[in-house]
C-alpha positions, -999 to +999 in steps of 0.1 A: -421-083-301-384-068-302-353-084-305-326-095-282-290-105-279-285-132-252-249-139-243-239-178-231-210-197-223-203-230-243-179-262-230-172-288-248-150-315-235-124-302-220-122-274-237-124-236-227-155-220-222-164-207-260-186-170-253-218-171-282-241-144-285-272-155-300-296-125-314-333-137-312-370-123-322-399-138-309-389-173-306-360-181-334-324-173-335-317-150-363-278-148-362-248-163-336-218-146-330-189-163-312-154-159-299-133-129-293-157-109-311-182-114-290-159-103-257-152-073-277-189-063-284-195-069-247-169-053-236-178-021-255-216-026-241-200-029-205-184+002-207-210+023-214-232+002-187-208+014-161-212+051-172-246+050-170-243+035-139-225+058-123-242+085-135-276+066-118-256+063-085-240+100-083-280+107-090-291+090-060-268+100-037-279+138-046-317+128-040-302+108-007-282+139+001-317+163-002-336+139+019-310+140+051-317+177+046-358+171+046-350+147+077-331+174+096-354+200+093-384+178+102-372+165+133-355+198+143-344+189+176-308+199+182-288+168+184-312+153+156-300+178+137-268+172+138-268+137+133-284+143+104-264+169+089-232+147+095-249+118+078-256+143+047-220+156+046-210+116+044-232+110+015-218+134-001-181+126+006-193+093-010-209+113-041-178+125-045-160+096-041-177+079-074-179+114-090-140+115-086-140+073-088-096+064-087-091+034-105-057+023-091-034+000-101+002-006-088+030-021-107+061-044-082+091-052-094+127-063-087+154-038-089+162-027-125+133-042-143+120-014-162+093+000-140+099+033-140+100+036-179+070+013-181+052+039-161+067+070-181+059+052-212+025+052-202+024+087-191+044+101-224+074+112-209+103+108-189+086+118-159+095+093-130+138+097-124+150+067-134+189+050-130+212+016-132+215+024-092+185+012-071+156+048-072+121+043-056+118+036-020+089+064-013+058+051-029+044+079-056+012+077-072+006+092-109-027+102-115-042+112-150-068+136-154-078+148-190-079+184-178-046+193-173-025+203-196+013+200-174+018+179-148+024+183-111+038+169-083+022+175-053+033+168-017+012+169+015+021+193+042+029+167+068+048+149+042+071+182+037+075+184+072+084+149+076+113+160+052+127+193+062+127+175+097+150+148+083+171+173+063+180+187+095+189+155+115+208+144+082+230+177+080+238+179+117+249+144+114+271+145+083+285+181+103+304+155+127+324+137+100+354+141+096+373+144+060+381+107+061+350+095+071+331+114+043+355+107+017+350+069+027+312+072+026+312+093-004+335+067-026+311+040-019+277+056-027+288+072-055+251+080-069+246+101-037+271+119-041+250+148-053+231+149-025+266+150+001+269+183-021+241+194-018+243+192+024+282+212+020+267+241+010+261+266+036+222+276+043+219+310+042+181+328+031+194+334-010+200+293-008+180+273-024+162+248+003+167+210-003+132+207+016+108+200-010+076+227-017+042+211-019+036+218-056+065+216-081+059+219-117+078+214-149+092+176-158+131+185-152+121+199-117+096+172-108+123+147-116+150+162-092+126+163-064+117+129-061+152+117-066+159+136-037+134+128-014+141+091-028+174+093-017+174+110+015+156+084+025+178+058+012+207+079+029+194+075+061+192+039+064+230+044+055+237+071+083+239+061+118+218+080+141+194+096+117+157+079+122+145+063+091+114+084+083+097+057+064+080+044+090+063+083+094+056+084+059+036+050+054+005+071+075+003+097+055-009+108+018+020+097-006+031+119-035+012+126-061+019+135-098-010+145-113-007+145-156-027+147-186-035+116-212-018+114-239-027+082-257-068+071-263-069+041-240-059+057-210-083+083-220-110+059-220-115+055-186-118+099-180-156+096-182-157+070-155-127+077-133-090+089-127-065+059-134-039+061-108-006+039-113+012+036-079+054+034-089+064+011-054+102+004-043+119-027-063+116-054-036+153-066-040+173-036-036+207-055-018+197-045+022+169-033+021+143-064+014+130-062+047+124-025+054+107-023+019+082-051+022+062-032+047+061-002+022+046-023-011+027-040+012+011-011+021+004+000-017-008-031-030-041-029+001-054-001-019-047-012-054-077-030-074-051-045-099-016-054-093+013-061-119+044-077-112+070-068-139+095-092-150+131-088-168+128-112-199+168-117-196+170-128-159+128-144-160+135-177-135+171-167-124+182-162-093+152-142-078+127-166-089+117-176-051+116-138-041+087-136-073+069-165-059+066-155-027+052-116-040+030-135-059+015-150-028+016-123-003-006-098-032-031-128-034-032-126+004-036-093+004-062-085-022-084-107+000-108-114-030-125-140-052-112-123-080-071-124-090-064-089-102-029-099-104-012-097-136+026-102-153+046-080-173+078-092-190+093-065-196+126-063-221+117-081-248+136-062-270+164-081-261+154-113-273+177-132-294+178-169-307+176-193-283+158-170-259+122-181-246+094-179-270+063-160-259+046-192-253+072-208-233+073-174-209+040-180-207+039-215-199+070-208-173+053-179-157+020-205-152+038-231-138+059-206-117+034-183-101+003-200-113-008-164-131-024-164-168-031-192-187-005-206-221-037-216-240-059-201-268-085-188-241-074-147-237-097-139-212-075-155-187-041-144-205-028-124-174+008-124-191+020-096-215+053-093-231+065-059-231+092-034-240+088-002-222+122+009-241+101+008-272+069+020-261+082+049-242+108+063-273+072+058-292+053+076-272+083+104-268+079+107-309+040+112-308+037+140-273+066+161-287+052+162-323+082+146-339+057+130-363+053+166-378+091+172-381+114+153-405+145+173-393+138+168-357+125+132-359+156+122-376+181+139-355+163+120-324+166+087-337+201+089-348+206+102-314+194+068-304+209+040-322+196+011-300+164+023-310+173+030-349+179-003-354+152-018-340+134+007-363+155+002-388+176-027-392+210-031-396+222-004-418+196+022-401+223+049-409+217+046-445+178+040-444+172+066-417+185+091-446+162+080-474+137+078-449+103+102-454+086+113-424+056+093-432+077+059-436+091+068-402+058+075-388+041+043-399+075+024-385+067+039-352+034+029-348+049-005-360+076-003-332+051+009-305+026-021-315+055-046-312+062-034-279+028-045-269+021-019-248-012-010-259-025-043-256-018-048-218-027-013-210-063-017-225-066-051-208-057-036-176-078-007-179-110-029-187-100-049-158-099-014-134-134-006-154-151-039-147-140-044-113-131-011-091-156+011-103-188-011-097-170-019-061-166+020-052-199+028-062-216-002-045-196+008-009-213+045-018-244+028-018-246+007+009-230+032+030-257+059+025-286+032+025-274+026+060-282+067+070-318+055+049-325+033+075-315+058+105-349+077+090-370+045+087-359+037+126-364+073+140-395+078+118-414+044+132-405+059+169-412+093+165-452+077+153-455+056+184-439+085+206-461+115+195-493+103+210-483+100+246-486+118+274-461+143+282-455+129+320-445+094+304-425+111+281-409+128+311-406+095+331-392+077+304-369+101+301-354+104+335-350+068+337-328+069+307-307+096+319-301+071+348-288+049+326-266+069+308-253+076+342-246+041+350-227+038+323-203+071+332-199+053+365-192+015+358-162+030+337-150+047+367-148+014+385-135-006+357-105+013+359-080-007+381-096-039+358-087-023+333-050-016+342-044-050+358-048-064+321-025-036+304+002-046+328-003-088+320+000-077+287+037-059+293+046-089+312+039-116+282+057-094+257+086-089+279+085-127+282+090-129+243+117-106+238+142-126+257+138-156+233+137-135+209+169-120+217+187-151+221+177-162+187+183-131+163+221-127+179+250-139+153+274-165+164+307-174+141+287-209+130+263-183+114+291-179+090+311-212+087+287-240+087+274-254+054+247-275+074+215-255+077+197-277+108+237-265+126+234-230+113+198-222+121+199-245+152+186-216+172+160-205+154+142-243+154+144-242+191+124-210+190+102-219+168+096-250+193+093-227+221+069-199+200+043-207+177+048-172+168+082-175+151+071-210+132+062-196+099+097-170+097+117-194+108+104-224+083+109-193+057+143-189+069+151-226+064+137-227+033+160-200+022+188-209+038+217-203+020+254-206+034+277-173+034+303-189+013+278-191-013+260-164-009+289-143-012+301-152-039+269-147-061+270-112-045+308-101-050+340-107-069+360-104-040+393-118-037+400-143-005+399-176+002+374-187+029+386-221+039+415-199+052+394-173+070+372-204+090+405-224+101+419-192+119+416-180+154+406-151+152+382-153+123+400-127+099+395-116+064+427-100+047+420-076+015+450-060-003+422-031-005+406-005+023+375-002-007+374-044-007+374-050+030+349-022+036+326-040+008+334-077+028+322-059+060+290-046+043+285-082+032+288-097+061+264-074+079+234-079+053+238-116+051+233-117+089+210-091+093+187-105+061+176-131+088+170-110+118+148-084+099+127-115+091+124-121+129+116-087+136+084-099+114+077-123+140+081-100+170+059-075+154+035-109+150+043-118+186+031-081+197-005-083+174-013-118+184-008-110+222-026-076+211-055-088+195-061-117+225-060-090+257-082-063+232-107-094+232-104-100+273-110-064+277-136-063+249-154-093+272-151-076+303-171-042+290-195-064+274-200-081+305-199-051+335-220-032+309-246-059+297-276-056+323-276-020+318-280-019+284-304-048+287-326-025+310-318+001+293-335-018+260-364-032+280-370+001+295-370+022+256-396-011+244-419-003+264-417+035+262-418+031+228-445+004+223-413-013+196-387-035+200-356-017+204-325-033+184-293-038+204-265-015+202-247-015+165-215-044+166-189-024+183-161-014+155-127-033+158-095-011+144-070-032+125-040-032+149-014-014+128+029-018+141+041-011+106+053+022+118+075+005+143+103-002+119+136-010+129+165-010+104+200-030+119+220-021+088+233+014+105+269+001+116+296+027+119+320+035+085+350+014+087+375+039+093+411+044+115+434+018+129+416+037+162+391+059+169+377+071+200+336+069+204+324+090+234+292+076+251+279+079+283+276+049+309+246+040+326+268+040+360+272+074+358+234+078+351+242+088+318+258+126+331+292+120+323+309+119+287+334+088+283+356+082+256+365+046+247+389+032+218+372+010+193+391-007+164+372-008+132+399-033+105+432-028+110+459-023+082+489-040+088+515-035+057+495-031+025+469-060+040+432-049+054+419-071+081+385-075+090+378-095+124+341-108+119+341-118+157+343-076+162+317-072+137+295-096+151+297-082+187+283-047+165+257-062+148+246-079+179+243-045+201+226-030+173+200-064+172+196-060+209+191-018+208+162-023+177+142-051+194+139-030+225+133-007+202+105-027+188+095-034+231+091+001+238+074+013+208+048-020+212+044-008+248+037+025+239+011+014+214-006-006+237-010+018+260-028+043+236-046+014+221-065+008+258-075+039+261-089+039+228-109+010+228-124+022+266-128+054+252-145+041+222-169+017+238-184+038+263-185+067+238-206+039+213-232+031+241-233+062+252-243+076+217-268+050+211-284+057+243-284+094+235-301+092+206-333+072+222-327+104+243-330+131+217-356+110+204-375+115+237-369+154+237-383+158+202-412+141+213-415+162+243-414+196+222-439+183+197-465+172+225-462+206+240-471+218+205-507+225+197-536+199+184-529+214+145-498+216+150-490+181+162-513+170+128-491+192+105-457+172+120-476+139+113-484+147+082-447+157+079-430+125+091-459+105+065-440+126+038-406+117+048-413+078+055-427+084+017-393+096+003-376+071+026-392+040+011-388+053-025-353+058-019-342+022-004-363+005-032-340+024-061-311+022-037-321-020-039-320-024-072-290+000-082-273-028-059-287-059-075-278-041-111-242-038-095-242-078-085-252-086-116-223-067-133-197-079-109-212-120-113-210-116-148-172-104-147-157-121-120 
């Protein structure tokens, strides 16, 4: 008898669970191993256990793949045929799928935490633009794949069109501003102001385009393209009149750098999958909280592990509520037994005396978030300390062969003297002269291990190993041993079929075609039903929005009061009045902060508010245009912070009301289509001596209003004592230009007034314009959303009636077919229930293997 290693689980007390291999022959135990080194040894075993895997799976699906070839030929008929050959061309898309297996993981974080160089340190090299100034707010994914030898950033063609669509709107915009006006705009985005260049220059064919090409290579070239297309979008939620594109771009493929591996644990993963590492917006850029969400949120769906990265300097500052409540929307959102979520504190070059020690961020970041665990048990240590600073210099010293150069290796470190003396202590100068290249070498390593880099990336990598590649390959499976039992179901009729006479056949036949007819005309009459229920809809929601309305508008107590039950007095009525609104608004409250506060975490500005609230007119006086332009930008985000928040709850209001009237209508099908399909089912038993199964559960979409995504920080520039703003009034049907005066501050002496009662009647048209905006492009929805889910219905029975149909004219061809023939097709169909049944038994057990692996991990 051989030997084997059996691993267990031992708890003592209340104690961690202690893993123990025990290595046994016959009936004793010859050795026990125990601890860490046990995790490693299995974790090692695992490894190649999923390879193998895989390599099983992509197997089957090729033998699964032949055999909806075998199936198609055998029952030739036309439409059988085609069925068939689609459900081939799926299992192949899924052979694919684990052939080409992504293992993705996204990393979140607030403005200026790092992420960025984390993720170039990972990839080698400065290849995500990075700046003090807020960067990401287009979602790119970086893929590694161990064949290429440069990278390359590659953009979809929808996506490019997308852009050169908003290039256009953007430069015809900025065309109507005059010198003031963009000298204004210009001084107070300052990091744009490349871009405003960019638009002066006149387009003429020798130009170069600012609309970005689909593939761009080189790193200096990549860079610049996605801090444009980063930053045109950032500009248009800063332009009035220019539609944010971001809501466009969330449906389509993001960019994509694809680059090669440079360091051995990312390269572990090649023979198993591509890692993919999705760089998202930071989720606390000032403004733009809102408009953002919707974008990470949309990342974080298709990511298997998450990290949420940290600054070690401001860790439990002033964002610490923002963290907790990411922390609990990605748990939402992964929707799993397993937490795949993990911490990075990034910066921890930076720690001095005094600072937190690595188990007190630990023990913080547990008590915070609830993530990781501060005690000896690493398998559930889901917090790593970082410093991407380090790891990425070392990884810069390694990909461009510095650790071959003396010469070049010390000219780049004494180019760097943050970094030199961290390498080197204080008097690096000195040392970094005696230094010999393998000293500097070995201190590298030294510097790249202290950044702990390494250690998180393989921890994250066996995470992406363990979980998302068994889970891809196990949807492959199922998926395909669903088209397995579309054989076993046609084969077992075809049997019963083939013996019968052709005039039952024929019968049969017509009397399903009658059915089918049926069906075309009850949804001819369902119509007007149909409509009556569209228009209820329109009525509820256009019931909502006035509410709605009422409570998102700014009042001058939005302002002055220190009392939030008198500042947010509104928004508890409405959550009284609308379930709908309960949760935002009890978020609001929570987070309720006054604006005297508030303002003064955000800004330096000098005025004094108890004089500002015990005026008439509710002015602000600034010895500076720059300073009362910066008040009025204040003021607008703390107000329109709030009302994003309730655009959450309109969009809520619009899915809720949604999903009930998709289930009315869903009712009313089911129930004007329900003793047709009963007769129809009665009708096929009995033609086909078997009990017929009912129609396949009718597939639900996930209702999707992300796209509608209104922005209300797009107030005009602060500009002239007076300006004229041409518009055109609705009493002259909107034919006739009219030109009205509109004061934006006014300067009187060397003082810069701001009236907040002027801003607030702005912000308040703008509120009102976006939630009908949010009205009409819910009613539009819905409209297209009807018709889909008629449309989709009938088409559903209709299909499953066709194919008893098909069914019947296969049978039909074969009993026209002589005696020897007929025998050769049954002998045909025994052949291909043969393969069938082989097939679902290995399919069976590739699944239980896949269980097992995912028990024993989870």
């Amino acid at each position: 008898m051989g030997g084997d290693r059996l691993k267990i689980g031992v708890t003592v007390g209340r104690k961690k669970t202690t893993p123990i291999a025990l290595d046994v022959f016959g009936s004793s135990v010859i050795n026990v191993t125990q601890g860490a080194e046990v995790e490693a040894m299995y974790s090692r075993d695992l490894k190649f256990d999923i390879e193998g895997l895989q390599q099983d799976v992509i197997t089957r699906l090729d033998q699964i793949s032949e055999l909806m070839t075998t199936a198609s030929n055998i029952l030739g008929e036309e439409n059988l045929n085609k069925k068939y050959t689609k459900f081939k061309q799926e299992v192949d898309t899924a052979k694919q799928q684990v052939e080409n297996l992504e293992l993705v993981m996204s990393i979140i974080a607030p403005m200026k935490a790092g992420k960025s160089t984390a993720i170039n340190a990972i990839v080698g090299q400065e290849l995500l633009p990075s700046r003090s100034d807020a960067m990401t707010t287009l979602p790119t994914e970086v893929v590694f794949k161990a064949e290429l030898e440069q990278p390359i950033l590659k953009l979809s063609q929808q996506v490019v069109s997308v852009f050169s669509k908003t290039i256009a709107a953007l430069r015809s915009n900025l065309q109507e501003f005059d010198t003031d006006q963009m000298k204004r705009i210009r001084a107070k985005y300052g990091h744009l102001d490349y871009l405003f260049k960019l638009f002066e220059k006149k387009q003429n064919p020798s130009s170069p385009s600012l609309v970005p090409k689909q593939e761009t290579f080189d790193l200096n070239d990549i860079r610049g393209t996605l801090t444009v297309l980063n930053d045109i979008i950032r500009l248009c939620s800063l332009i009035d009149g220019v539609e944010d594109p971001i809501g466009e771009l969330l449906g389509l493929d993001s960019p994509r750098i694809e680059t090669p591996f440079w360091q051995q644990d990312a390269q572990e993963t090649a023979n198993v999958g591509n890692l993919v590492i999705i760089d998202t917006p930071g989720s606390n850029e000032a403004g733009q909280e809102q408009r953002l969400e919707t974008v990470i949120r949309k990342q974080i769906e298709k990511s298997a592990v998450v990290l949420i990265m940290l600054n070690f300097g401001t860790i439990g500052a002033t964002d610490n509520d923002k963290v907790k409540t990411e922390v609990e929307n990605v748990r939402k959102l992964q929707g799993r037994g397993k937490d795949n979520l993990y911490v990075l504190v990034n910066q921890i070059d930076r720690r001095g005396k005094g600072s937190r020690t690595p188990e007190q961020v630990k023990e913080f970041v547990k008590q915070a978030y609830g993530i990781g665990d501060s005690g000896d048990n690493k398998d559930t240590n889901r917090v790593f300390e970082i410093s991407a600073h380090w790891a990425l210099f070392s990884a810069n010293f390694f990909v461009q062969g510095l650790d071959k150069n003396k010469d070049k290796a010390k000219d780049d470190i004494k180019s760097r003297p943050d970094i030199a003396r961290d390498l080197l202590g204080a008097e690096w100068e000195e040392d970094l002269e005696d230094a010999s290249l393998e000293e500097l070498e070995r201190k590298v390593r030294r510097l790249r291990e202290r950044s702990g880099f390494d250690k998180f990336l393989k921890k994250a990598i066996e995470e992406l190993m363990l979980f998302a590649a068994p889970k891809s390959m196990k949807e492959a499976l199922q998926e395909s041993c669903s088209y397995l039992n579309k054989i076993e179901e046609d084969v077992r009729l075809q049997k019963t079929a083939i013996d019968k006479k052709v005039e039952e056949t024929q019968k049969d036949k017509y009397e399903l075609e009658s059915k089918i007819h049926s069906l075309n005309n009850c949804r001819n009459r369902l119509k007007i039903q149909i409509d009556q229920k569209h228009k209820k809809l329109n009525d509820k929601l256009e019931g909502l929005i006035i509410p709605l309305k009422e409570a998102a508008r700014v009042t001058s107590n939005d302002y002055f009061s220190n009392d939030r039950n008198k500042a947010l007095k509104k928004w508890i009525q409405l959550a009284h009045q609308q379930d709908v609104a309960k949760e935002i608004v009890n978020k609001i409250i929570d987070e309720f902060i006054s604006f005297e506060v508030w303002i003064k975490e955000k800004s330096n500005l000098p005025f004094n508010w108890k004089d500002v609230n015990g005026n008439n007119d509710y002015s602000v006086k600034f010895s500076s245009q720059a300073d009362a332009e910066e008040f009025a930008k204040l003021a607008v985000d703390y107000a329109t912070g709030r009302t994003e928040k309730l655009f959450d709850s309109i969009r809520n209001a619009t899915k809720q009301e949604l999903e009930k009237s998709r289930q009315e209508l869903r009712s009313l099908l089911d129930s004007q289509t329900k003793q047709i399909i009963e007769e129809a089912m009665e009708q096929l038993s009995k033609a086909f001596d078997l009990e017929i199964p009912p129609p396949p559960p009718q597939p639900q979409p996930k209702i999707d209003l992300d796209s509608i995504q209104p922005s209300v920080n797009q107030l005009p520039e602060y500009g002239y004592v007076q300006e004229y703003e041409t518009y055109r009034p609705f009493y002259f049907l909107w034919l006739v230009k009219i030109k009205k005066k509109v004061e934006r501050y006014r300067q009187v002496g060397n003082k810069y007034s701001v009236y907040l009662n002027d801003l607030i009647t702005q912000i308040n048209e703008l509120i009102d314009t976006n939630i009908d905006r949010i009205y009409q492009g819910s009613k539009q929805y819905i409209i297209e959303q009807f018709e889909k889910d008629t449309e989709t219905f009938f088409q559903n029975l209709q299909q499953y009636l066709g194919e008893y149909q098909d069914l019947m004219n296969w049978s039909l061809t074969t009993q026209q077919q002589s005696e020897e023939k007929q025998k050769i097709m049954v002998e045909k169909i025994n052949i291909l229930e043969n393969y069938y049944n082989e097939q679902i038994t290995k399919v069976t057990n590739h699944l239980k293997q896949i269980e097992s692996l995912l028990l024993n991990n989870g």
